[in-house]
C-alpha positions as CSV (number, residue, x, y, z in Angstrom):
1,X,-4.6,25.7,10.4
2,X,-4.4,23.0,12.8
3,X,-1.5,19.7,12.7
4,X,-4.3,17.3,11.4
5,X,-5.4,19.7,8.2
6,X,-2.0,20.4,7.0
7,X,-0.7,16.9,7.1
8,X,-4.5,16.1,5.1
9,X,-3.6,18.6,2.5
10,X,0.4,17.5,2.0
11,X,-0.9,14.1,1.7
12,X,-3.5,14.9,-0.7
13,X,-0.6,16.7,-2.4
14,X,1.6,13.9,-2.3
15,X,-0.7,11.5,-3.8
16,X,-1.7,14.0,-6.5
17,X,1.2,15.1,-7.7
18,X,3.0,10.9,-7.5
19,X,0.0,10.6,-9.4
20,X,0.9,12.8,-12.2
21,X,4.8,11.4,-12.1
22,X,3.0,8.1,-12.7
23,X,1.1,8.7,-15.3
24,X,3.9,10.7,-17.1
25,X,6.4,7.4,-16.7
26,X,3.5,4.9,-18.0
27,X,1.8,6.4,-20.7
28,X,4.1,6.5,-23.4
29,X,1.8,9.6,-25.1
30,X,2.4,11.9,-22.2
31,X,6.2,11.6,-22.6
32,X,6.1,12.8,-26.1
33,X,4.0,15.5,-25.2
34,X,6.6,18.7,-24.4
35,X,3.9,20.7,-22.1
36,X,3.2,18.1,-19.5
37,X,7.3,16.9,-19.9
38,X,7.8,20.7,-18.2
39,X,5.3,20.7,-16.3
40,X,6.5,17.3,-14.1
41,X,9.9,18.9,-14.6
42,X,9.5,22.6,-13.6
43,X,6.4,22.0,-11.1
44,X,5.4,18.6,-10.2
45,X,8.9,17.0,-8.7
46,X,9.8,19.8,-6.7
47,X,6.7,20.2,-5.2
48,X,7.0,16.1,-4.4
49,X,10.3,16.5,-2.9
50,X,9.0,19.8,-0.7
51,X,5.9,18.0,0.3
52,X,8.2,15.1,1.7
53,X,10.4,16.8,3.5
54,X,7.5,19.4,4.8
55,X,5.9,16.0,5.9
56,X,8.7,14.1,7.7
57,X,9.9,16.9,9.3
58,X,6.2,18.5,10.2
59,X,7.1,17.4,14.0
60,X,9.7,19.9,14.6
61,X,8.0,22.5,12.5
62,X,5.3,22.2,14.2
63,X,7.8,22.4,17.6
64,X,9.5,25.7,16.2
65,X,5.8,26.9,15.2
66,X,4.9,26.7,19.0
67,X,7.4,28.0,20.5
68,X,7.3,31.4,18.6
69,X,3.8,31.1,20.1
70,X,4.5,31.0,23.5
71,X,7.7,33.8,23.5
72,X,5.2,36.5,21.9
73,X,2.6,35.5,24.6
């Protein structure tokens, strides 16, 4: 998977799942509702957070990436 396709799908990611964290903090129904409560909880923020980090720091992944590619060459 190239640079350009994994900062496409952590973007799409991003959006998705800020999406969700919207929806569950302005539409009073959803905050009621237990299931999607655990769901932004258990799944949805963590993944936000990791999909941050993953994306400001994709530049030196992508460095530490390369260079295991190059020493096993």
């Amino acid at each position: 998977m190239s640079s350009k396709q994994i900062r496409v799908a952590l973007r799409g990611l991003h959006l998705v799942l800020g999406a969700l964290i919207a929806l569950f903090i302005y539409v009073p129904t959803l905050r009621v509702e237990a299931t999607y409560g655990t769901l932004i909880q258990v799944a949805a923020v963590p993944l936000l957070v990791i999909s941050g980090i993953v994306m400001w720091q994709l530049p030196k992944i992508n460095k530490w990436r390369n260079r295991g590619q190059r020493t096993a060459s």
